[in-house]
C-alpha positions in Angstrom: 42.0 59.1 32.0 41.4 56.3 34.0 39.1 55.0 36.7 40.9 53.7 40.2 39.1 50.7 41.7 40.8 48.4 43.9 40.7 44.5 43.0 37.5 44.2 45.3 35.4 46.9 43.7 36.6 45.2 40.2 35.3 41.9 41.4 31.9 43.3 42.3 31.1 45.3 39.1 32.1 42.3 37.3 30.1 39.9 39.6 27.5 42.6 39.3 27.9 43.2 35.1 27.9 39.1 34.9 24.9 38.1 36.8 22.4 40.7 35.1 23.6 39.8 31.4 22.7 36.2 32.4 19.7 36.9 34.3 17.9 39.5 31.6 15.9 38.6 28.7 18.8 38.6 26.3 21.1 36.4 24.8 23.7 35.2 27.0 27.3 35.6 25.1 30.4 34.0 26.4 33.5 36.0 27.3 35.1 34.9 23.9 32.0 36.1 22.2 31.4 39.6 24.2 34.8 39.8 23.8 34.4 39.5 19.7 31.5 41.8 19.8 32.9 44.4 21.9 36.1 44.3 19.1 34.3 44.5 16.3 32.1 47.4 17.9 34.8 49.9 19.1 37.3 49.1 17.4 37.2 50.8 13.5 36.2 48.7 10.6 37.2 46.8 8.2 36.6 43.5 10.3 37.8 40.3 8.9 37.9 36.8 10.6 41.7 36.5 10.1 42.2 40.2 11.7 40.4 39.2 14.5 42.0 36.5 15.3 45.2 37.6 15.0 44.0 40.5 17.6 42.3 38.2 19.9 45.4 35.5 19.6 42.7 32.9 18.6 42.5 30.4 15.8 40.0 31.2 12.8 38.2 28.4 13.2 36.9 29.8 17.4 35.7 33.5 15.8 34.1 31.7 13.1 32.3 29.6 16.2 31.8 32.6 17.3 30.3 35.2 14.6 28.2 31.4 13.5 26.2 32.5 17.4 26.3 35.7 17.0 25.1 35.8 13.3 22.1 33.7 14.6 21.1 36.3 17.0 21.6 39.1 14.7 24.8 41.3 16.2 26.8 40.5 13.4 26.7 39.8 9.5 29.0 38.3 7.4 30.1 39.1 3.8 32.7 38.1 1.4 35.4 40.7 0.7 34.8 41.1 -3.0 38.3 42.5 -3.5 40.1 39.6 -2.2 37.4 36.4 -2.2 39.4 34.9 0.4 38.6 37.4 3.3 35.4 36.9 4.9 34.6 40.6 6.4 32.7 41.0 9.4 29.6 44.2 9.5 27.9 45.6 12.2 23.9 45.7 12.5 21.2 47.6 13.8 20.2 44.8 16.4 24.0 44.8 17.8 24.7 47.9 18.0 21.8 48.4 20.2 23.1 45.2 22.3 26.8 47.1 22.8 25.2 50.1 24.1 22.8 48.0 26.4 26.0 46.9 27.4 27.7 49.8 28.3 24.6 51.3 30.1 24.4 48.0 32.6 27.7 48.1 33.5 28.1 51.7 33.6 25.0 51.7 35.8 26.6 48.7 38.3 29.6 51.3 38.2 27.4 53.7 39.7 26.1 51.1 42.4 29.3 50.4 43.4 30.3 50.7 47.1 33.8 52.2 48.5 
């Protein structure tokens, strides 16, 4: 099931969704980095830097960028995969789940706003 907006709506929610997540008291995140988050969130564990960047079609070296931010502001935690030391896995936390739902109610509540 799907929701039909036309290219204009699309551009307003996102216009909309964009300039409150830089204009409230949280952290701002890049694209790359919401992008990361949202991934790691709603999609089913286990994370591991090489998985996601295979699935984002980035190099290691940008989510490790990445999780390095996101780490600092609590979203994310990083472990080492004690079955394999060479996989670095990727956990969720209390602090970013919160953040992903924040998330999903501001833009769901733009939605709402939105104008035919």
């Amino acid at each position: 099931m799907g929701i039909e907006l036309r290219s204009a709506q699309a551009l307003r929610l996102l216009r909309a969704f964009a300039v409150d997540l830089v204009t409230d008291a949280e952290p701002d995140l890049s694209a790359r980095q919401i992008a990361i988050l949202l991934t790691i969130y709603l999609d089913p564990p286990p994370h591991t830097v090489r998985g996601l960047a295979a699935r984002l079609s980035v190099t290691k070296p940008v989510i490790t960028r990445a999780l390095d931010s996101m780490g600092k502001l609590g979203l994310v935690t990083r472990r080492r995969d004690e079955t394999d030391r060479r996989n670095v896995v990727i956990q969720r936390t209390v602090e970013g789940a919160l953040f992903v739902e924040k998330l999903g109610d501001l833009l769901s509540a733009k939605a709402k706003e939105l104008r035919p």
